[in-house]
C-alpha positions as CSV (number, residue, x, y, z in Angstrom):
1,X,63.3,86.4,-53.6
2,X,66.4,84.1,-53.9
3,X,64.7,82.6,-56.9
4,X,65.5,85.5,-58.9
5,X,69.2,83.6,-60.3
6,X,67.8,80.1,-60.2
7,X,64.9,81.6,-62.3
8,X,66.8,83.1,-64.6
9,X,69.4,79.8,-65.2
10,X,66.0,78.0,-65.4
11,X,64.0,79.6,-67.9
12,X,66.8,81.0,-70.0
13,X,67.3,77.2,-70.6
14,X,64.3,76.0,-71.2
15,X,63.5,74.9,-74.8
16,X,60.0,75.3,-75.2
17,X,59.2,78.6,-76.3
18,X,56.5,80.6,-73.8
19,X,53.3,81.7,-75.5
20,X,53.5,85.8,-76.1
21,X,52.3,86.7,-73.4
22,X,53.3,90.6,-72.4
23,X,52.5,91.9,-68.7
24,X,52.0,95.8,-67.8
25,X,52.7,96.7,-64.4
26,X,50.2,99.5,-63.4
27,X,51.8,101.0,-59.8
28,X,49.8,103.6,-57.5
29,X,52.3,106.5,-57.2
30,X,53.5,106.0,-53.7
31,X,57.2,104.7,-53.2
32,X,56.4,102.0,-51.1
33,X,54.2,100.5,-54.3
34,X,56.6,101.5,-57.0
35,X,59.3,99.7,-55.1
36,X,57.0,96.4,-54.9
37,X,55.9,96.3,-58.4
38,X,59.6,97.1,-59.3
39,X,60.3,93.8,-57.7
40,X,57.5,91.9,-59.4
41,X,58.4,93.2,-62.6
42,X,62.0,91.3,-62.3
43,X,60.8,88.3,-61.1
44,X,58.4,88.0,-64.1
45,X,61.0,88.6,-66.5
46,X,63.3,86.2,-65.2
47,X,60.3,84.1,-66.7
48,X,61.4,85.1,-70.0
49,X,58.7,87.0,-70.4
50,X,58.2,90.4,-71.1
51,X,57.5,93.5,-68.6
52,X,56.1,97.1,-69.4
53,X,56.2,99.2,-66.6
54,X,53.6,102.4,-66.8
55,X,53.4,105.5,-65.4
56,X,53.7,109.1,-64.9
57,X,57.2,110.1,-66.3
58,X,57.7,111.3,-62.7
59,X,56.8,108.0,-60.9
60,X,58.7,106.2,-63.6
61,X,61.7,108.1,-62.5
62,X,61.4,107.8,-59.3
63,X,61.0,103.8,-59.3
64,X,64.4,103.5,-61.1
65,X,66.3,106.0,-59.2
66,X,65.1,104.4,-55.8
67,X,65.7,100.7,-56.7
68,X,66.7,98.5,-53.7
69,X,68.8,95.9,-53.8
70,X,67.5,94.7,-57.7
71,X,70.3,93.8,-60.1
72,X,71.0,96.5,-63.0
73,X,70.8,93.4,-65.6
74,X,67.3,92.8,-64.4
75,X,66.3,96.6,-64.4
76,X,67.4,96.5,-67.7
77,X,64.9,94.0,-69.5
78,X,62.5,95.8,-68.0
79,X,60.6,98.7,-70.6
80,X,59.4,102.0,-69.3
81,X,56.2,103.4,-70.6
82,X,55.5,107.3,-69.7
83,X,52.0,107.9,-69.8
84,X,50.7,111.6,-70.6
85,X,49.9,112.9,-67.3
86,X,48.2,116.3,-66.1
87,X,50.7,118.5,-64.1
88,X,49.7,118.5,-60.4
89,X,50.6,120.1,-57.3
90,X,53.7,119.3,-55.0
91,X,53.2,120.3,-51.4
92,X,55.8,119.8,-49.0
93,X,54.5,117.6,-46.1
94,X,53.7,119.5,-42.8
95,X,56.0,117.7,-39.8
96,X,53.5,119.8,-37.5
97,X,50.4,118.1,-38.0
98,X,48.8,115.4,-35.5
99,X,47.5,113.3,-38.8
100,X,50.7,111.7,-40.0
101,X,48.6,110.4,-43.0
102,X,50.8,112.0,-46.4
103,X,47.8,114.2,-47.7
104,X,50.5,116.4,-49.3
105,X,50.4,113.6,-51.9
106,X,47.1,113.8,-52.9
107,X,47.4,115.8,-56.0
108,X,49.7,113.6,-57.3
109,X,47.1,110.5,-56.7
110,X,44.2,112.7,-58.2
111,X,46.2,113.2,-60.9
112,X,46.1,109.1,-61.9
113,X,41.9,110.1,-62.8
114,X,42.8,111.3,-65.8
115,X,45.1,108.2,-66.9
116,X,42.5,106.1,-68.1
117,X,42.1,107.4,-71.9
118,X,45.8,107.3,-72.5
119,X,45.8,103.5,-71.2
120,X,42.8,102.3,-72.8
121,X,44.9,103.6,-76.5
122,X,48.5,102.2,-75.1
123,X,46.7,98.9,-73.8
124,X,44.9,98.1,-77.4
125,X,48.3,98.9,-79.4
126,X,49.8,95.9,-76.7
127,X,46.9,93.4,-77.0
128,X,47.3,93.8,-81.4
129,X,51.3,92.9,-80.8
130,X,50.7,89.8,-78.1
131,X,49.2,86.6,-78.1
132,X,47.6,87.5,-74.5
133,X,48.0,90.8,-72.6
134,X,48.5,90.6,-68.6
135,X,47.5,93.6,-66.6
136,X,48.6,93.6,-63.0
137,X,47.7,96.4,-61.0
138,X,47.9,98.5,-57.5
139,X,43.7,98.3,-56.5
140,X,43.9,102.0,-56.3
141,X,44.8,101.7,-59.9
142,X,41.8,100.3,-60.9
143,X,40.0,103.0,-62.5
144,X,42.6,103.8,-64.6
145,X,42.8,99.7,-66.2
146,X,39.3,99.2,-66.3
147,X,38.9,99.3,-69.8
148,X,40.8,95.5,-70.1
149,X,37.2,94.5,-69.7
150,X,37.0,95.4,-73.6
151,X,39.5,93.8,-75.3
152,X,39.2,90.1,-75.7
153,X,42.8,89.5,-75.2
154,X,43.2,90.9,-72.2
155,X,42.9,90.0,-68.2
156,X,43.8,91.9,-64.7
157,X,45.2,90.9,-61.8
158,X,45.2,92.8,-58.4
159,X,48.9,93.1,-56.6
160,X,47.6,94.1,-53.1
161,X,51.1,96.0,-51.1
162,X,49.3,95.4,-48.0
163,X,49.5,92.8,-45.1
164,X,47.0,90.1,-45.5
165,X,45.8,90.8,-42.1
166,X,45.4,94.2,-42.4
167,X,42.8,93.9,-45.9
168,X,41.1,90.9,-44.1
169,X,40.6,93.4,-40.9
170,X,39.6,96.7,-43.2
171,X,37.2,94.8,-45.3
172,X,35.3,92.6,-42.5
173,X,35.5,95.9,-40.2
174,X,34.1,98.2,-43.3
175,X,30.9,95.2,-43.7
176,X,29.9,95.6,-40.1
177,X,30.5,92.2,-39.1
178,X,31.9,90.1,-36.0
179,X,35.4,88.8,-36.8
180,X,35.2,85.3,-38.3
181,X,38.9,84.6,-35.8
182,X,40.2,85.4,-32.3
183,X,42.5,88.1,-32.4
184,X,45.0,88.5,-29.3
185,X,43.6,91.8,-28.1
186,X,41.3,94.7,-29.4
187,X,42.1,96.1,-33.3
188,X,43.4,99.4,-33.5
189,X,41.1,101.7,-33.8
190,X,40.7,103.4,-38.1
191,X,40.9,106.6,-36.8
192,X,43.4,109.0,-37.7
193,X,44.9,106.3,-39.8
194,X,43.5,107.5,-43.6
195,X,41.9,111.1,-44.8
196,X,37.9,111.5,-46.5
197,X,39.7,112.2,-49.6
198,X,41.7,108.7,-49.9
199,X,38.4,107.1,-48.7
200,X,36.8,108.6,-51.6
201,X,39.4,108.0,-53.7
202,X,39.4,104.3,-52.8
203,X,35.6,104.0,-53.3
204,X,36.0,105.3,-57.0
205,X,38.1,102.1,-57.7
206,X,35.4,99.4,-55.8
207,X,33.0,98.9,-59.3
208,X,36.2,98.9,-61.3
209,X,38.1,96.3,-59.3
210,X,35.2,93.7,-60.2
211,X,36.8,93.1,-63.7
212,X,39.6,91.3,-62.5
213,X,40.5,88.0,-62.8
214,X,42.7,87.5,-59.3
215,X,44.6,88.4,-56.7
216,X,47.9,88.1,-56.0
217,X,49.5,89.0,-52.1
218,X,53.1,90.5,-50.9
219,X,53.4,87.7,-48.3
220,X,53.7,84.3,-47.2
221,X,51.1,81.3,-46.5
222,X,53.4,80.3,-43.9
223,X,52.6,83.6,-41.8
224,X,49.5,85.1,-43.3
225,X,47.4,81.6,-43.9
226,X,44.4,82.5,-41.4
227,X,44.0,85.8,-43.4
228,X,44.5,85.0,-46.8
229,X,42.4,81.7,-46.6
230,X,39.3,84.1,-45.1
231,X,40.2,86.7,-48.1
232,X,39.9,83.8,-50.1
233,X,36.3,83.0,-48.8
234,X,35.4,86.6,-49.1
235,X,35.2,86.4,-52.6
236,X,31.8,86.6,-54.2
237,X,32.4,85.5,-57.6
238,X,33.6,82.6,-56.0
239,X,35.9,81.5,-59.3
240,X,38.6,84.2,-58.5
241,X,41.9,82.7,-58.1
242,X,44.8,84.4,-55.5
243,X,48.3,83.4,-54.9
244,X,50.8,84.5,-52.4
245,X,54.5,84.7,-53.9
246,X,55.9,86.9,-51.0
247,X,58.5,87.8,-49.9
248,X,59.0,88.9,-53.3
249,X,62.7,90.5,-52.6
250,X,66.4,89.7,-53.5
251,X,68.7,87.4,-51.7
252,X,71.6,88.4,-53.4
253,X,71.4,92.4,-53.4
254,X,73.3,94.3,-56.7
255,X,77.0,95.1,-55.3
256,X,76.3,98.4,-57.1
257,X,75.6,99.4,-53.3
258,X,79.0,98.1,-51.6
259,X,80.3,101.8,-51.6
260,X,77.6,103.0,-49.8
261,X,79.4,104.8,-46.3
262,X,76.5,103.7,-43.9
263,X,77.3,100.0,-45.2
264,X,80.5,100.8,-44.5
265,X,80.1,101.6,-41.5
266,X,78.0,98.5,-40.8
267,X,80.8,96.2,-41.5
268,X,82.8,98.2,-39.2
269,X,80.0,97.6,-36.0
270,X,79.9,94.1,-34.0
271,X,77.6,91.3,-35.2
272,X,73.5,92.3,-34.4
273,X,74.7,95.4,-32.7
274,X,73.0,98.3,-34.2
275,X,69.6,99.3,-34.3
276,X,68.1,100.6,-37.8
277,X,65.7,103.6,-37.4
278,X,63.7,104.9,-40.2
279,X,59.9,105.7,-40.8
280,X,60.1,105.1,-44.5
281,X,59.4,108.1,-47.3
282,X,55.5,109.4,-46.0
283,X,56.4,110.4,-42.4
284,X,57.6,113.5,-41.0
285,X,58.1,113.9,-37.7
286,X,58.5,117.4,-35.4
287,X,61.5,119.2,-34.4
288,X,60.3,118.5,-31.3
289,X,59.6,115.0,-32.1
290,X,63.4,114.4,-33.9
291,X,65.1,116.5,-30.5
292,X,63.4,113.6,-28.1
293,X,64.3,110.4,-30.8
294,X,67.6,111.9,-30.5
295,X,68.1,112.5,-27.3
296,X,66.3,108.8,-26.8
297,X,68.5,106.9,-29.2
298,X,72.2,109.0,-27.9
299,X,70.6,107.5,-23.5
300,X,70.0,103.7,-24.8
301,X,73.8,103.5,-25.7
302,X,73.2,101.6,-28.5
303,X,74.3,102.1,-31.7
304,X,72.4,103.1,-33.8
305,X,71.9,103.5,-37.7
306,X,69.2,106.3,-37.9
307,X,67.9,107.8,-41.8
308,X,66.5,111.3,-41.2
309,X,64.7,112.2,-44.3
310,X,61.4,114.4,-44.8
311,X,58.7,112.1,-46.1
312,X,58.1,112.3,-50.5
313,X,56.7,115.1,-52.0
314,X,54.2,113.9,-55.2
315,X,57.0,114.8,-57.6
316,X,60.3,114.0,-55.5
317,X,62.4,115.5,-58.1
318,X,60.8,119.1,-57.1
319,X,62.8,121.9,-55.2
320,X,64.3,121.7,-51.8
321,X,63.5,119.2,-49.5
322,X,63.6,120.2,-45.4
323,X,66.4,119.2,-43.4
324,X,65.4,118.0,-39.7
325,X,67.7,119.9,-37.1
326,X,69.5,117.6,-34.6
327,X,70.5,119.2,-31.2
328,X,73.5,121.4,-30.8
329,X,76.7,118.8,-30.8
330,X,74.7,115.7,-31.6
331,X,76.1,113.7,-34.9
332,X,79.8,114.8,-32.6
333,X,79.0,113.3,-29.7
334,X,77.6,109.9,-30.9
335,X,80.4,109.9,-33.7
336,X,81.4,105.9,-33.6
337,X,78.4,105.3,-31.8
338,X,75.4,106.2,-34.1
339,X,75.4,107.7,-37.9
340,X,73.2,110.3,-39.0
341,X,72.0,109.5,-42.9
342,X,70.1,112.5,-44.8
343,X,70.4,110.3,-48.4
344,X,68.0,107.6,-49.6
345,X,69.5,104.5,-48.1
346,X,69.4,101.0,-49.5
347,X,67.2,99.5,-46.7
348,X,66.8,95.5,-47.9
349,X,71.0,95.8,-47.8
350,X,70.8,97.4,-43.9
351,X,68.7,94.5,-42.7
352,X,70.4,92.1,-44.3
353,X,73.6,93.3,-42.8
354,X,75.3,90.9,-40.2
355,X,75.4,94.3,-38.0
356,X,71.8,95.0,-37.7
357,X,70.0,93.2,-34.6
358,X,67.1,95.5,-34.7
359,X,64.7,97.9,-36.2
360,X,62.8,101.0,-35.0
361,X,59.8,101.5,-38.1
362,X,56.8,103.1,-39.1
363,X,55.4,99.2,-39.9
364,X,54.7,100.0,-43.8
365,X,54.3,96.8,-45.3
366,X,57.6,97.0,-47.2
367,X,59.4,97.1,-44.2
368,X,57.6,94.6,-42.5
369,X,57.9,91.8,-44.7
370,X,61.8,93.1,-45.6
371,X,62.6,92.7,-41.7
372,X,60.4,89.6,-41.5
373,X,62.6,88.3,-44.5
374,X,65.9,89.6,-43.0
375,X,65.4,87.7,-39.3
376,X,65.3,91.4,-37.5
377,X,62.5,92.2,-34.9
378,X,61.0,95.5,-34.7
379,X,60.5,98.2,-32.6
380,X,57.1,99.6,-34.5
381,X,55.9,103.1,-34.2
382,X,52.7,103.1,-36.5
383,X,52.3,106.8,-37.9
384,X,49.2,106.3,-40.3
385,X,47.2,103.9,-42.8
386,X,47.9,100.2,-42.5
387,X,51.0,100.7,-39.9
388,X,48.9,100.6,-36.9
389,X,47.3,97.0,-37.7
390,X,50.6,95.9,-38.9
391,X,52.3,96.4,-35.6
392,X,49.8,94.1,-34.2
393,X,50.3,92.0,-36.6
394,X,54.3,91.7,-35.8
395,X,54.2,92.3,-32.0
396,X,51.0,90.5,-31.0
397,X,50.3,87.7,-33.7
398,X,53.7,87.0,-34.9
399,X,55.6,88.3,-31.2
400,X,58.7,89.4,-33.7
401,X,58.7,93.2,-32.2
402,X,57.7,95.3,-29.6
403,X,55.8,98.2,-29.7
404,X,57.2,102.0,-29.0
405,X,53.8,103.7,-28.9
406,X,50.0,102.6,-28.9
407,X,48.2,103.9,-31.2
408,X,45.9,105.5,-29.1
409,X,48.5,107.6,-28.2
410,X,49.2,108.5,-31.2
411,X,49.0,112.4,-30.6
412,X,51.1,112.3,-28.0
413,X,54.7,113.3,-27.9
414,X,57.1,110.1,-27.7
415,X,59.8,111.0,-25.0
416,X,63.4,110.3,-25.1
417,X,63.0,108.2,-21.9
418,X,60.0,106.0,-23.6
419,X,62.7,105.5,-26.7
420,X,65.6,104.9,-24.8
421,X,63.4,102.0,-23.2
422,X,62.4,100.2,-26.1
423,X,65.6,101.1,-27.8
424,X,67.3,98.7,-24.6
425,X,64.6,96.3,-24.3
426,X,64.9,95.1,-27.9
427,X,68.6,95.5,-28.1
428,X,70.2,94.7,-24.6
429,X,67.7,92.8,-22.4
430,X,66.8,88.8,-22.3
431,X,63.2,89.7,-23.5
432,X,65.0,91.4,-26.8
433,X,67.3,87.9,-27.4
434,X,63.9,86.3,-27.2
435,X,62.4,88.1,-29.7
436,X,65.6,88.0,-31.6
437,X,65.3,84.1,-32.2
438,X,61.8,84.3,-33.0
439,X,62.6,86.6,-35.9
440,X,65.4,85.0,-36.8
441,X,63.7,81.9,-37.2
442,X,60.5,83.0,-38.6
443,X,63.0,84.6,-41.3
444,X,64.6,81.4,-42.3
445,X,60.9,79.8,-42.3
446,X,59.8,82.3,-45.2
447,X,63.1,82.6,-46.7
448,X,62.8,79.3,-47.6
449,X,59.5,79.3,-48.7
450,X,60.6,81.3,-51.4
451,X,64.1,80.2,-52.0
452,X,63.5,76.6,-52.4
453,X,62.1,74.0,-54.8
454,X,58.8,73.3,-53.2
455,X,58.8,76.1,-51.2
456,X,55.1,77.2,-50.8
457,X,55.7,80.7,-52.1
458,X,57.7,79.8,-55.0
459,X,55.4,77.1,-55.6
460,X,52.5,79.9,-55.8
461,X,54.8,82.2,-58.0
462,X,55.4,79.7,-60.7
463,X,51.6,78.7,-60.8
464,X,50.5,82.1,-61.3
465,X,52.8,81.7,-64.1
466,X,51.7,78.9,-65.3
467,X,48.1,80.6,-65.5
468,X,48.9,83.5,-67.4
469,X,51.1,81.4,-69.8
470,X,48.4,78.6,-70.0
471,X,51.7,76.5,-69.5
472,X,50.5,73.1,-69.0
473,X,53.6,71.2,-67.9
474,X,54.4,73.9,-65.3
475,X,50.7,74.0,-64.1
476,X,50.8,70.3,-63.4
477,X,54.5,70.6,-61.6
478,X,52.5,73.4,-59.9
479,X,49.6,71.4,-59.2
480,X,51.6,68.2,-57.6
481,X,54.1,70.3,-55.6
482,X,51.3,72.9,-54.0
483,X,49.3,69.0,-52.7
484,X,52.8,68.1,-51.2
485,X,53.7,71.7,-50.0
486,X,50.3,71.9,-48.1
487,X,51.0,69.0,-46.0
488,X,53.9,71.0,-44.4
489,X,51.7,74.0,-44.6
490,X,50.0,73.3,-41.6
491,X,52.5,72.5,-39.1
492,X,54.4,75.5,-40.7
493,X,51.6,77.8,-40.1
494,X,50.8,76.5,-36.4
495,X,54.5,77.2,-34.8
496,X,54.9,80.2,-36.7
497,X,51.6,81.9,-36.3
């Protein structure tokens, strides 16, 4: 969020001294939520208040090893909290299996069960040093907070890493009932998308999730308004309050990445020239699979930016991770043309790059809302959990991408001709420049929605401040500029959406 600096020049100056009010993040220990709650955490600090981040010593590890794009001086304010945790099992991930769901990091998840003792004692030491103790937490998370319901000082707030449109569809779809809303064609179908033991794993959390006081949402009103507003309705407390700060990334990415050689070679390629390909740290695909992207990727003579990584292990830090083979010759004959990465890669930096026009993905959420924010369509190959509904959400709702393969075909192999066809389409055709201005403008729409005063995201960001801090004067700012926001809301929402 480009409000990261202005924040920090704003409430560094401020002269009225903020209540004590300390939050602790609680993350679910899967990169693509570590990463979000990492950028939460230093956009609440730039608030001048404080942020405890808890966790596994793994997890912890791994948020602050894979941190994308944040400055080190923000990392820095932020404090680290190890919680005891039971050792667990590491599995690698099996590339063979039809289910692309990441079951190999169950363990780890299971091992979160036991994390509610050690919480309940770290969260009463917090609530006798603070005014006012702020939980916010992943929902899968919520049996481990639940004791905040006991101390007097204390309140929880969810951080949902999904898509708006993917919780409203999941929870209306899980209650039986007809869709309140037209969607453009038929949902993609549940199946294969989750395992029985994360759907018992997520039913542990439901009774616990009733303690908290709100939600607050990874995206924008200015695409996800339909969604959120019937989330919003879903509520049956009916005095919970939600806000939607998101896109909650970076403009201005730490230059600690500059060095980098695949951003090198970026600044090396022609303006919105290459294609990004990645399918984010839970997917691994076949040798079989990898031969036919290859071949696919090396036909479209494009170029090409592709990060071949086997998808996360529960503890990443654990033994030897399997390197994909690439046919006989390959990373020689595309030299100049397309580079091979094996190393984490600083994704918000690759999409923001001048270079990139385009991006082949899985459709996690992350990635979704980082190329929504970065202007650059998709090409979105769903592999499991929410990806399947997001890619409807981008190529059908918001027509920023097209789609590689259906999910009903999901079992199928993807062949190099199918790839090399979408790789053109998006890349070299009329129907991809099309899609190429949509994005682009549907990126400065929510960029500024969080980069500027007024904007309706960083309007919701400081009143969910505001709220924790029972901070009067901002709550009223809050208050005046969310009543003249909304009237550009709509139109907003109706040529976006």
């Amino acid at each position: 969020m480009g409000s990261l600096t202005n924040h920090q020049n704003q409430h560094d100056n401020k002269s009225t001294k903020q209540p004590h009010v300390a939050v602790i993040m609680v993350p679910f220990p899967a990169q693509g939520h570590l990463n979000q709650l990492m950028q939460l955490s230093c956009l609440i600090t730039s608030y001048n208040i404080p942020v405890y981040y808890v966790g596994s010593a793994i997890h912890n590890r791994q948020a602050k090893v894979r941190v994308n794009g944040l400055s080190p001086h923000d990392i820095a304010k932020i404090h680290f909290h190890d919680l005891p945790t039971p050792s667990f099992a590491s599995p690698p991930p099996n590339p063979d299996s039809l289910n692309k769901f990441p079951s190999q990091l169950q363990p780890a998840w299971d091992a979160t069960l036991s994390l509610r003792q050690p919480f309940a004692t770290y969260l009463r030491d917090m609530s006798s040093k603070a005014n006012r103790v702020v939980v916010i937490h992943d929902p899968m998370m919520a049996v481990v907070v639940q004791d905040v319901a006991s101390i007097p000082n204390a309140e929880s707030y969810v951080f949902h890493c999904l898509s708006a449109f993917y919780k409203f569809s999941f929870d209306w779809e899980s209650k039986g009932i007809p869709f309140p809303i037209e969607l453009p064609k038929e949902l993609p179908s549940i199946e294969g998308c989750i395992t029985d033991e994360i759907l018992s794993f997520a039913a542990l959390q439901t009774e616990p999730l009733k303690y908290r006081a709100g939600d607050i949402y990874n995206t924008c009103r200015l695409i996800e308004a339909p969604y959120l507003d019937l989330l919003d309705r879903e509520d049956e407390t009916g005095n919970r309050k939600s806000w939607a700060i998101g896109p909650i990334l970076p403009t201005k990415f730490s230059s600690a990445n500059k060095s980098i050689k695949c951003l090198e070679w970026l600044d090396k390629q022609e303006a919105k020239s290459v294609i990004y390909v990645t399918f984010g740290t839970t997917t691994s695909l076949s040798d079989e699979q990898i031969e036919e992207l290859a071949f696919g990727l090396e036909q479209s003579k494009q170029r090409f930016l592709w990060v071949l990584r086997d998808a996360d292990k529960g503890n990443v830090f654990d033994g030897e991770v399997r390197r994909a083979k690439l046919p006989e010759g390959y990373e020689e004959r595309v030299k100049g043309v397309g580079m091979v990465v094996r190393d984490w890669a600083p994704q918000p930096e690759i999409l923001a790059h001048p270079s990139t026009g385009g991006f082949m993905s899985h459709c996690g959420w992350n990635s979704c809302i980082e190329s929504i924010t970065m202007g650059v369509p998709i090409a979105a190959w769903p592999m499991h959990s929410d990806q399947p509904r997001n890619t409807m959400l981008m190529a059908d709702i918001l027509k920023v991408g097209l789609v590689v393969r259906e999910w009903k075909q999901r079992e199928e192999l993807v062949k190099a001709s199918t790839i090399e066809n979408v790789v053109k389409r998006l890349m070299a055709s009329e129907e991809g420049n099309e899609i190429r201005k949509r994005a682009e403008e549907l990126g400065a729409t929510v960029r500024q929605a969080t980069e500027e005063e007024g904007g309706v995201s960083r309007v919701e960001l400081d009143s969910f401040i505001a709220h924790i801090t029972r901070d009067n004067d901002l709550l009223a700012r809050t208050s005046s500029l969310s009543s003249s926001s909304a009237c550009c809301d709509t139109s907003s929402q109706t040529s976006v959406v």
